[in-house]
ZAMARGU-4260 file (C-alpha; in steps of 0.2 Angstrom, whole numbers, plus 5000, padded with zeros to 4 digits):
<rodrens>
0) 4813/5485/4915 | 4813/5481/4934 | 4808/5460/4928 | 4825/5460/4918 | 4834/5470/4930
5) 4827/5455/4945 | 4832/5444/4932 | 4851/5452/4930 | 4853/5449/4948 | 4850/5432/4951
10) 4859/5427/4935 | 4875/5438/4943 | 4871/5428/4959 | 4870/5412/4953 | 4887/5415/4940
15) 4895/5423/4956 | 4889/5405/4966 | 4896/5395/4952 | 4912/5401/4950 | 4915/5400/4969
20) 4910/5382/4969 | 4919/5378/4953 | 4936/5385/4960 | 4933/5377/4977 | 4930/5359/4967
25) 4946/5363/4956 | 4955/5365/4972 | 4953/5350/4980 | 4951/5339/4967 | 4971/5345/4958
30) 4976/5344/4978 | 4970/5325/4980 | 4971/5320/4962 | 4980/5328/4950 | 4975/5320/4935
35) 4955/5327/4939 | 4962/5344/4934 | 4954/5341/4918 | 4939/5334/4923 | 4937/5350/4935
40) 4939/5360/4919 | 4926/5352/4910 | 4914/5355/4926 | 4915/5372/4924 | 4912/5373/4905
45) 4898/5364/4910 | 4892/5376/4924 | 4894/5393/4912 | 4885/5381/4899 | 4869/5382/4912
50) 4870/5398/4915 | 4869/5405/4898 | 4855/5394/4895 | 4846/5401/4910 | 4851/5419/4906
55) 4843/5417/4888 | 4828/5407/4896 | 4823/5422/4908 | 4825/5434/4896 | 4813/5424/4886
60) 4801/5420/4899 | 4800/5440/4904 | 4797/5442/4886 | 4781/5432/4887 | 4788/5420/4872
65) 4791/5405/4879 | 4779/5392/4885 | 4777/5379/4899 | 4787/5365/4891 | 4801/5373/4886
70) 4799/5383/4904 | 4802/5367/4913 | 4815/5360/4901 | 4824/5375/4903 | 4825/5371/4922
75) 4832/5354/4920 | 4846/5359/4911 | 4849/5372/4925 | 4851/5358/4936 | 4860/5348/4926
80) 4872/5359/4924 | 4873/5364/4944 | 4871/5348/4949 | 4884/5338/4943 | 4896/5347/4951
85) 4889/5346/4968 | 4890/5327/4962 | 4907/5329/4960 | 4914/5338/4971 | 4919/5333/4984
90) 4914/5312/4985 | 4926/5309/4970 | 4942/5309/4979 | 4935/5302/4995 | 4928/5287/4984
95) 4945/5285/4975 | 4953/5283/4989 | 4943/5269/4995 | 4942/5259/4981 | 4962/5261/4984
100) 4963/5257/4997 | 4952/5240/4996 | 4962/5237/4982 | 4978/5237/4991 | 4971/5227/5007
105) 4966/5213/4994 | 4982/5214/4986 | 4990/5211/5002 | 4977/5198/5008 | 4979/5187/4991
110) 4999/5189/4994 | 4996/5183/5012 | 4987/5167/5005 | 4996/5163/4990 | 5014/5161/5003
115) 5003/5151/5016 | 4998/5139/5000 | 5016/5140/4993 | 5027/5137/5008 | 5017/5125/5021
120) 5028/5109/5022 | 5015/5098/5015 | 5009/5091/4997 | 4994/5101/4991 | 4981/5098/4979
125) 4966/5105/4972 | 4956/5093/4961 | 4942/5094/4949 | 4929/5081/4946 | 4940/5072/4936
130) 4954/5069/4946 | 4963/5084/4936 | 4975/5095/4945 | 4968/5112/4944 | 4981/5119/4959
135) 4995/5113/4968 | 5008/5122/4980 | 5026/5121/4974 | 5032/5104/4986 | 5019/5095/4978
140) 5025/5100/4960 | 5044/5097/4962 | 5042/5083/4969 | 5030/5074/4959 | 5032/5082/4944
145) 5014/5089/4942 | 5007/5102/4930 | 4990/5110/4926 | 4975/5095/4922 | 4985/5082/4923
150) 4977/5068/4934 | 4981/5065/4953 | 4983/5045/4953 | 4995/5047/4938 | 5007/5061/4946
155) 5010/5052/4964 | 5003/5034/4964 | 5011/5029/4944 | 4992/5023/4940 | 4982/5022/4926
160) 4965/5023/4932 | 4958/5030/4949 | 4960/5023/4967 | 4946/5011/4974 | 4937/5020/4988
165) 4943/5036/4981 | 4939/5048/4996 | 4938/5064/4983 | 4923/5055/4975 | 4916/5053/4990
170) 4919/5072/4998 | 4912/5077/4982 | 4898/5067/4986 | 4893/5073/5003 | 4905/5085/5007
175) 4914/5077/5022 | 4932/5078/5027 | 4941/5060/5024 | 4960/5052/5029 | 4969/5040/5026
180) 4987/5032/5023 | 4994/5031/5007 | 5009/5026/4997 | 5014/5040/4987 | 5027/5037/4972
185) 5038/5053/4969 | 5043/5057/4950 | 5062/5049/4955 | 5055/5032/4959 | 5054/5036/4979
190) 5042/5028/4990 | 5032/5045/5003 | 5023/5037/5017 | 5008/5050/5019 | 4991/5057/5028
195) 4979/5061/5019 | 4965/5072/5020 | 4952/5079/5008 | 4941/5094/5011 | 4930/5102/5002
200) 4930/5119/4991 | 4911/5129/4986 | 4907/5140/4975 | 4897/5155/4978 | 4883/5145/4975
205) 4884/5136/4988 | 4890/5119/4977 | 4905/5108/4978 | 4917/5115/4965 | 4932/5105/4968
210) 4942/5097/4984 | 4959/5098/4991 | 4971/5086/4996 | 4982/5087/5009 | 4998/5075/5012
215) 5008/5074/5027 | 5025/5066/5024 | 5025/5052/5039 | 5039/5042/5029 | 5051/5045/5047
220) 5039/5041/5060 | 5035/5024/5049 | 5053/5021/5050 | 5056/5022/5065 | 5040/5011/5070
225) 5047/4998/5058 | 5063/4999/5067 | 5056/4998/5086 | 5045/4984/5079 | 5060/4975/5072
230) 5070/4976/5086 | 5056/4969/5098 | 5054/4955/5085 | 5075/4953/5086 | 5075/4953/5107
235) 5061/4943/5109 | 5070/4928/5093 | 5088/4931/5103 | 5082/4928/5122 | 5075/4913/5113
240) 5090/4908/5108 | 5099/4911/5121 | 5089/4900/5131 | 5092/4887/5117 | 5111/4888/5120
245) 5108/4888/5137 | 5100/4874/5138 | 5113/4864/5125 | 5127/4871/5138 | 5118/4863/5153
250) 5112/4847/5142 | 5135/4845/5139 | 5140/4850/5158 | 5126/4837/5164 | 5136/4823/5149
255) 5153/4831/5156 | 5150/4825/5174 | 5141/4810/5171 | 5160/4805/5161 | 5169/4810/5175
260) 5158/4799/5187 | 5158/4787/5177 | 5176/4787/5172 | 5171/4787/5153 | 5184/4798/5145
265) 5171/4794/5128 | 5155/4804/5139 | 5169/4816/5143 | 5172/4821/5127 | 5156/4820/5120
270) 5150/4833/5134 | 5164/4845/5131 | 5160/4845/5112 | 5143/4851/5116 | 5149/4863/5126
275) 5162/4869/5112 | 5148/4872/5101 | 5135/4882/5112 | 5150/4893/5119 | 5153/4895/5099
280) 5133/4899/5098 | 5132/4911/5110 | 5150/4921/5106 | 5147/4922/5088 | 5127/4931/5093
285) 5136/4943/5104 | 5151/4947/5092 | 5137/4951/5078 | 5125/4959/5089 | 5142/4971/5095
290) 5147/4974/5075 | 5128/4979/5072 | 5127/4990/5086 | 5143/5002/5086 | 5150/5014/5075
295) 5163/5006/5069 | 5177/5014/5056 | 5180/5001/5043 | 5201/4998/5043 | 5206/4997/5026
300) 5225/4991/5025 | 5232/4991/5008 | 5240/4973/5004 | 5225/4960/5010 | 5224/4945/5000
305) 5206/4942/4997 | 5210/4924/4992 | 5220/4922/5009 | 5204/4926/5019 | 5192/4914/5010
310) 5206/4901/5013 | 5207/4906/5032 | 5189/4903/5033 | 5190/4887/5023 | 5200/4881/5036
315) 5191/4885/5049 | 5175/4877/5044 | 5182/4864/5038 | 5186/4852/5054 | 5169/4857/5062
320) 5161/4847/5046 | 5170/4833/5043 | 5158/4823/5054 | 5141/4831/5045 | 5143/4826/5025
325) 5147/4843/5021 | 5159/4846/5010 | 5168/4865/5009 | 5177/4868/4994 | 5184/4883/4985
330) 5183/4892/4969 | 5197/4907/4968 | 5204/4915/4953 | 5225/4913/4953 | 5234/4922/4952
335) 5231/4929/4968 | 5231/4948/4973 | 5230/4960/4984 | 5221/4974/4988 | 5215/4989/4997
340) 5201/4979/5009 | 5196/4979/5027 | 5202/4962/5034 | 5192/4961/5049 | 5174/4965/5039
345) 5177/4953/5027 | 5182/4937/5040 | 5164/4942/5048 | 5155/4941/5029 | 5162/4927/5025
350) 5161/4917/5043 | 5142/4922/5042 | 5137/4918/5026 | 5147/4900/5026 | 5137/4898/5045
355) 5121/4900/5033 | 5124/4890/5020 | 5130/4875/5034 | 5113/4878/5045 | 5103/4876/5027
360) 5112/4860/5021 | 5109/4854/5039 | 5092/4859/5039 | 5088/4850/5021 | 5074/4839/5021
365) 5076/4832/5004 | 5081/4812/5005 | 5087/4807/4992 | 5105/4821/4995 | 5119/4809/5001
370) 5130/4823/5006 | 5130/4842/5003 | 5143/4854/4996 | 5146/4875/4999 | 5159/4882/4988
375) 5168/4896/4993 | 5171/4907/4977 | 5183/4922/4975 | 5188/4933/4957 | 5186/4950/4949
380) 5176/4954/4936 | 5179/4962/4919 | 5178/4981/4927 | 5191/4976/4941 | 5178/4974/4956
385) 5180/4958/4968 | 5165/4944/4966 | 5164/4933/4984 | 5152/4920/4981 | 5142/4907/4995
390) 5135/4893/4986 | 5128/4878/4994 | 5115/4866/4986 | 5103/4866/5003 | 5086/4867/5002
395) 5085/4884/4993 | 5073/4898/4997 | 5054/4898/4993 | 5047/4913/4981 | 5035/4917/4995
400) 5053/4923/5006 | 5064/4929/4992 | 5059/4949/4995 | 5059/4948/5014 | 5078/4941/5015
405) 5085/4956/5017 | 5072/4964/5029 | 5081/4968/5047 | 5081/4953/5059 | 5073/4940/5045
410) 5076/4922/5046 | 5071/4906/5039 | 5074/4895/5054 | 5063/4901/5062 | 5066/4899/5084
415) 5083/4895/5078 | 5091/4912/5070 | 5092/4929/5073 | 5093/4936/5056 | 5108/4947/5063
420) 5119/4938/5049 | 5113/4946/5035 | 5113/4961/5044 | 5130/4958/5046 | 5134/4955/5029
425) 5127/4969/5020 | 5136/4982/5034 | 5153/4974/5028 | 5147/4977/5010 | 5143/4994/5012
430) 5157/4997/5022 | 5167/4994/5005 | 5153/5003/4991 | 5147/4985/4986 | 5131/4976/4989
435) 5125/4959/4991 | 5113/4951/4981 | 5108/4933/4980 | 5099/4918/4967 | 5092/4904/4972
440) 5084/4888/4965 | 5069/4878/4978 | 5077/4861/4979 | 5093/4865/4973 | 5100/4877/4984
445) 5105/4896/4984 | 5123/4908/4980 | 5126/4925/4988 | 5136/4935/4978 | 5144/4951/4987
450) 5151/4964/4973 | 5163/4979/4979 | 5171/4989/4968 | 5187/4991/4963 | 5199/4993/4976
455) 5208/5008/4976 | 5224/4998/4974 | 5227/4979/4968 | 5241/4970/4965 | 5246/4950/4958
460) 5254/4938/4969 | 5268/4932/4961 | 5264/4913/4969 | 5245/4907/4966 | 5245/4900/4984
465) 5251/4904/5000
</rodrens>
């Protein structure tokens, strides 16, 4: 009677310990988590589970009916069911809230990195072994058009097999960090002057698992050194020139005086043609150099005679030849018209691609040409625009020269010119919405062809000359 009564207590302790810490474990887990109110409920099924079991187990031990085994057995299960709550308890929530917050914090980190990756103002890719796009920040997909595997030299270079020396090969190989510049091709057909770095990406083994490429658009700074280097080229080739002139002017002051002297009114003359034409030489540099270099608003008057100009200049030239076997004729559409154009621009086009065309036929070295011929050329075209033509049967201009004739400053005299003609021309063009554009045969000779648009008004002469 006293063993069951021992035993009556410690069960009364151990249910009174039990639902204390079972309500305590309620408590705080609905305060911090309110959807552990269930899993506190089922705690304390499991706690009063234990203690029946131990109350049945020491009734049967006092009883002298159970053995060792089922003795220690017994136990476990009164653990079991004690312990689980103090497992529980408390460290449930505290844990909860760490993994939250580590969840958020990576949330945040990946958020950070992904807009770093999106909006830095370079071209990024990530490549694979094969050369395929496996990531790439949003400049680099708009403006190259890249997706997901597709192959890097296809995207910006518009090739069909990888690049010589490719540096991602050779990061992939020893892990270094390569550069270089490239000519990138975007998806409209534009030419990126680019840095370009590679570096490498591991894996968690330690291994090259791909490498990123960074570009760094440079197109601007490669302009502008084109620019200083072409106008250092253009200095140097016009104090040349100048000294040329100079010296031509010096050479007819030097004939001038020796007719006075001599009272040869034939030296006279000769002298003062020589200075005539290096006066010309010089004036027309400094005109074309002033046209290049200012701002200048185009002045479009309304009834211009395109015809009348080509005429002007016509006659113009045409007293200056007379002595040189060069013949200037013209080709113009009648009747005439008149239009919206500015009067001034086109004298210069026109006084500088005739000036051209005479230096070539000058310059020809072929022997068996008698006499040479430009032809001055004026019509529209079936849309309405207005075709100038230059056409002279000089030399003509090599293959090797035809891209570089409208690079800044080019010339094929060499010493001689400037290459501020051209320049010259293609402003007076654009200056209406045309272009110029040119053919030319080696041997035979070369047309420029200056297309502008349709005026915004045109109207027929009633008189096919004036």
């Amino acid at each position: 009677m006293r063993l069951l009564k021992v035993t009556a207590g410690v069960c009364h302790t151990l249910q009174s310990g039990i639902s204390r810490f079972g309500a305590g474990a309620h408590r705080d887990m609905t305060q911090k988590e309110p959807e552990n109110s269930q899993r506190s409920s089922s705690l304390k099924i499991g706690a009063w589970v234990a203690l029946s079991l131990a109350i049945a187990l020491a009734t049967a031990i006092l009883a002298g009916r159970v053995p060792a085994v089922a003795l220690g057995l017994g136990l476990a299960v009164i653990l079991t069911g004690v312990g689980i709550p103090l497992i529980w308890r408390r460290p449930t929530a505290r844990t909860s809230n760490n993994v939250s917050n580590l969840r958020r914090e990576l949330d945040r980190t990946r958020r950070g990195y992904e807009n770093l990756f999106t909006s830095v103002p370079c071209f990024i890719c990530v490549l694979n072994r094969d050369h395929q796009i496996i990531e790439a920040n949003e400049l680099y997909r708009e403006e190259f058009g890249a997706t997901d595997r597709s192959l890097c030299y296809e995207v910006c270079k518009g090739r069909s097999s990888k690049c010589p020396d490719c540096m991602v090969d050779q990061t992939f190989i020893d892990g270094e960090i390569y550069s270089n510049e490239e000519t990138l091709v975007t998806r409209g057909g534009q030419q990126v002057n680019a840095v370009v770095h590679t570096r490498p990406i591991y894996g968690d083994n330690g291994e090259i698992t791909s490498v990123m490429e960074v570009f760094t658009d440079i197109t601007e700074i490669k302009k502008l050194q084109r620019q200083l280097a072409l106008m250092g080229r253009a200095v140097a080739g016009m104090a040349h020139r100048v000294k040329n002139i100079l010296m031509g002017l010096e050479g007819g002051i030097f004939v001038v005086n020796e007719g006075l002297e001599s009272g040869s009114q034939e030296g006279i003359s000769e002298g003062w043609e020589m200075v005539e034409r290096n006066v010309e030489l010089v004036s027309r540099i400094v005109k074309d150099l002033l046209y290049c270099a200012k701002e200048r608003t185009p002045d479009f008057q309304p009834d211009i005679c395109p015809q009348e100009i080509v005429l002007e200049i016509q006659r113009l030239f045409a007293d200056r030849l007379a002595n040189e076997n060069i013949d200037l004729e013209t080709d113009l559409e009648e009747p005439f018209y008149t239009g919206s154009f500015d009067a001034d621009g086109l004298h210069n086009l026109f006084c500088n691609l005739v000036a051209n065309a005479v230096d070539a036929c000058r310059f020809d070295p072929a022997d068996d040409k008698d006499s040479h011929t430009i032809t001055l050329g004026c019509h529209r075209n079936g849309d309405g625009s207005t075709i100038f033509e230059v056409t002279d049967n000089g030399p003509g201009i090599s293959e090797d020269v035809n891209a570089k004739v409208f690079e800044d400053f080019f010339s094929t005299k060499g010493s001689e010119g400037t290459g501020i003609g051209l320049l010259v021309v293609q402003k007076v063009a654009e200056d209406h919405g045309g272009k110029v554009t040119f053919s030319s045969r080696p041997g035979f000779g070369t047309t420029f062809t200056v297309t502008i648009p349709t005026a915004a008004r045109q109207t027929e002469l009633p008189i096919a000359n004036a």
